[in-house]
N, C-alpha and C positions, 0 to 999 in steps of 0.2 A: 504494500500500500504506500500511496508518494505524501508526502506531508501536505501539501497542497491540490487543491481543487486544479482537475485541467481544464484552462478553457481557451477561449477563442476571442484575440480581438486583432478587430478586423483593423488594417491600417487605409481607411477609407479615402476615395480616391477626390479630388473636390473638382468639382463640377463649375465650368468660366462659361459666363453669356459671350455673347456675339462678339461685344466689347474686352473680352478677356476681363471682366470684373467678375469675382466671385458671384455664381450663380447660387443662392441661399437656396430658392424653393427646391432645386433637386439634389440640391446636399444635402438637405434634411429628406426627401423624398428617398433617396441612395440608401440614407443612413437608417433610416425606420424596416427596409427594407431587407438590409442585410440580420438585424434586430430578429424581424421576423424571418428569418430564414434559418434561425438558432444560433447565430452568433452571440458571445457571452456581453462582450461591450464592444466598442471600436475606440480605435486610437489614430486618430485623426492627427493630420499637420505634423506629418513628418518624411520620411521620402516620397512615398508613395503619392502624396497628396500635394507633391510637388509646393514643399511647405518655405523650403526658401526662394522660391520665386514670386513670396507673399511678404507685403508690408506686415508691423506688427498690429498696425492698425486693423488690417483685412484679417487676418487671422483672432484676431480677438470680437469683431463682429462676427467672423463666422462658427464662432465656439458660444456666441452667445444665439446666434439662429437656431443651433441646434438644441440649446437646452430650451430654449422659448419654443420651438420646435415639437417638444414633450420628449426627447432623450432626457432619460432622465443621468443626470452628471455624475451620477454614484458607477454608471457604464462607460466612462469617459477616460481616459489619460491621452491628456493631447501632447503633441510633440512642443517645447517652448523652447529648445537650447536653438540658441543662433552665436555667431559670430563676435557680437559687442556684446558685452556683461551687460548693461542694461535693458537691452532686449529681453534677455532671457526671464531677470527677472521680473521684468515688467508683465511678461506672458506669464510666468507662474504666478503671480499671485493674483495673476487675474482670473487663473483658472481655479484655483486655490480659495478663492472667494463666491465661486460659481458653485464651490462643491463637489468639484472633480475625483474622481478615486485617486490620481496621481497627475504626475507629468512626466513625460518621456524625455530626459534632457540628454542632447549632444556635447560632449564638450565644447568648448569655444575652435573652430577647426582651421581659421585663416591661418595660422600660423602654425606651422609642421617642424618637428623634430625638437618642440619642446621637454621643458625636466618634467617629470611627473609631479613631482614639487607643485609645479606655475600652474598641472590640471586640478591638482589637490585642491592649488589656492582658489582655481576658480568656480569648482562645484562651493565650497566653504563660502567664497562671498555671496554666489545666489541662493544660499540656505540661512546666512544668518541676513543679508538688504531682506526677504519676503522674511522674514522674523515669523513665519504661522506655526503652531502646535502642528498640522492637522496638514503640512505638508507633505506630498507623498513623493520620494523622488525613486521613476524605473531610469535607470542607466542605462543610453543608450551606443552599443558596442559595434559600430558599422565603419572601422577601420582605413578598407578598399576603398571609403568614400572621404571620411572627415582626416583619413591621417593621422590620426591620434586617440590610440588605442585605449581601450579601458584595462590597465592588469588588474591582476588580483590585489596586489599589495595596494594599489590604489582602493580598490574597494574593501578591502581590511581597514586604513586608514578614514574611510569614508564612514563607514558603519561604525567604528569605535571613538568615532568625533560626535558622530550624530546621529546616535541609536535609533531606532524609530522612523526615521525619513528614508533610509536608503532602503529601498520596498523590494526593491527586484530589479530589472536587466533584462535589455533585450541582445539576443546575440545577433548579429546579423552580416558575418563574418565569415559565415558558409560552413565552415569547418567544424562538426560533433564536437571537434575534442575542448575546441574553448568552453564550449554549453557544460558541458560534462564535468571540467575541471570545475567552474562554477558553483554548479549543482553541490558538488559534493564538499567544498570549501565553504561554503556559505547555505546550508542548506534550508536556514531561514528565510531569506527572501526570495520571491520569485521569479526563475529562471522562463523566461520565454526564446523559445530558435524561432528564426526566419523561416522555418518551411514546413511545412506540415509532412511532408514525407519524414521529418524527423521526432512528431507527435510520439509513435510507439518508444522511440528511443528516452527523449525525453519526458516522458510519463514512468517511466521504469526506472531513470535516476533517481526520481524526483522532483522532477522540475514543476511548470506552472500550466505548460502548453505553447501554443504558438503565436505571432503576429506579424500573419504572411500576406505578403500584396495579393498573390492570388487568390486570398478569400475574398475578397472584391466578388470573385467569378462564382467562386464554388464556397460558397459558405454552410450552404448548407450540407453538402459533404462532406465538410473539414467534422463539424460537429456531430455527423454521424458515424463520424470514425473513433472521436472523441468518446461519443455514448456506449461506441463497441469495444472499447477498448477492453480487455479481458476474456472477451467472447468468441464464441466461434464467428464472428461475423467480422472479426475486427479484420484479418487479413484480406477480404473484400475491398470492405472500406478504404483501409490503405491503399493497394492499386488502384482504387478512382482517384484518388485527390494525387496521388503520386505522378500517374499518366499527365491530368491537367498539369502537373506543376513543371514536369517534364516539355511538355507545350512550352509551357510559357518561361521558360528557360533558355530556351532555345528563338528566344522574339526583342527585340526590345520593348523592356517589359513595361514600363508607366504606357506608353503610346498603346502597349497591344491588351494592356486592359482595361485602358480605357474605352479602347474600340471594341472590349469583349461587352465590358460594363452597356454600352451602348445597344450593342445588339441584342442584350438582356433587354432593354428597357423600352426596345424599338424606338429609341429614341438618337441618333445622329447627335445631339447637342450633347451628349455625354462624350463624345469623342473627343472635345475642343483641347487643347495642351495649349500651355502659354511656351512663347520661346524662351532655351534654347529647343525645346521636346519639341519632334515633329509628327506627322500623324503616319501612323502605317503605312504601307506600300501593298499594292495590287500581288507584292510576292508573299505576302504573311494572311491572306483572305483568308484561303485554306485553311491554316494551322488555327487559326484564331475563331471560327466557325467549329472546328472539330471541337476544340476545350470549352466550346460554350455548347454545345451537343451531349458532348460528356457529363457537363455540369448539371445539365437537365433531367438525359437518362438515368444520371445515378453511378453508372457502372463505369468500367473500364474497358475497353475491346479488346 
């Protein structure tokens, strides 16, 4: 048995009108969506939701559409780490004040090949400027992107500074073995992987479960794999969500799920990407059609 509850959140994709302004009505319509398709919570505004090509300002109306929206904020951890210390905290205790389960924080990433010291110092100033009991911070560990890794001794020093806040961690580094080490180092807080292909792995550590872009598509899969976990049904499940994940592995992935999201939705306006993200090609129709077939059937071929 894992110490923690496995569940699912969903790193929800946000939706630009015509204008590339944040489209509320079908971010909240997305988000209710995925909600009801047995997603545990979403964790909005962070890669997937193409969250630094948003002002702090857009990102903090579109966390409050969603809770005005009837999400209720207790299923929420949004992405807040950006680049300037004051961003961040500005986003966290905005979210923090909303009622949020957590935040998803990046370290600060403009600058690479920093001491672990300067990330130490920088989680510590946005924990003590939002000064709240009731904040929750998951750490978030996406290396390949931000450059500036999460160790363990960081988050040893993290947690023994400020008991209570450091909640958990996402890993999103591809690699089992970081999740794993995690798990097992720190088996209090909770460990989320990037892919739901690694759900049975990390459910068996111990961990928390997943918060993978392609639950956008297949949400409701991920969490039937989730439900089956221990049962004869669970290695079904797994090859559905694996196959899709598989797909979309193989695409570039914000564009090709958005464009999956869309064709869920029969709706083209879900496809919009703000630049530098561009929209799919006439060569990814196929593959992107197939993972949204899959996601419907259930099954895997």
């Amino acid at each position: 048995m894992t110490r923690h509850k496995i569940e699912l959140f969903v790193p929800a994709i946000t939706p630009f009108a015509e204008d590339l302004s944040v489209d509320h009505p079908r971010l909240v319509a997305h988000a209710r969506a995925l909600l009801d398709a047995g997603a545990h919570g979403l964790a909005p505004f962070g890669t997937t939701s193409e969250a630094n090509s948003m002002s702090v300002a857009e990102r903090m109306a579109a966390l409050e559409a969603l809770v005005e929206g009837g999400i209720d904020p207790a299923r929420l951890i949004p992405g807040t780490g950006c680049a300037a210390l004051p961003d961040t905290v500005a986003l966290s205790a905005h979210a923090t004040r909303l009622g949020c389960r957590g935040v998803l924080m990046l370290p600060p990433f403009y600058y690479k090949g920093v001491p672990e010291d300067g990330v130490f110092a920088a989680y510590a100033h946005v924990i003590e400027a939002v000064g709240a009991a009731d904040l929750g911070v998951y750490l978030y560990h996406i290396p390949q992107m931000s450059g500036v890794p999460i160790s363990l001794s960081l988050i040893e020093r993290l947690m023994t500074a400020y008991p209570g806040t450091i909640r958990g961690l996402k890993d999103s580094a591809g690699a089992w073995e970081y999740a794993r080490d995690v798990i097992a180092a720190f088996p209090e807080i909770a460990t989320y992987s990037s892919s739901e292909a690694l759900i049975v792995k990390n459910a068996t550590a111990g961990g928390a479960g997943c918060i993978s872009a392609s639950s956008n598509v297949n949400a409701r899969g991920i969490r039937a794999l989730i439900d089956a976990l221990g049962t004869d049904a669970e290695a079904a499940a797994l090859e559905q969500v694996s196959a899709i994940r598989a797909i979309f592995e193989g695409l570039p992935l914000i564009p090709a799920i958005k464009a999956a999201v869309a064709l869920q939705h029969d709706d083209p306006a879900f496809a919009r990407l703000r630049p530098p993200f561009m929209a799919t090609g006439a060569e990814h129709t196929d593959a992107i059609t197939r993972a949204v077939s899959l996601a419907r059937e259930g099954v895997a071929a």
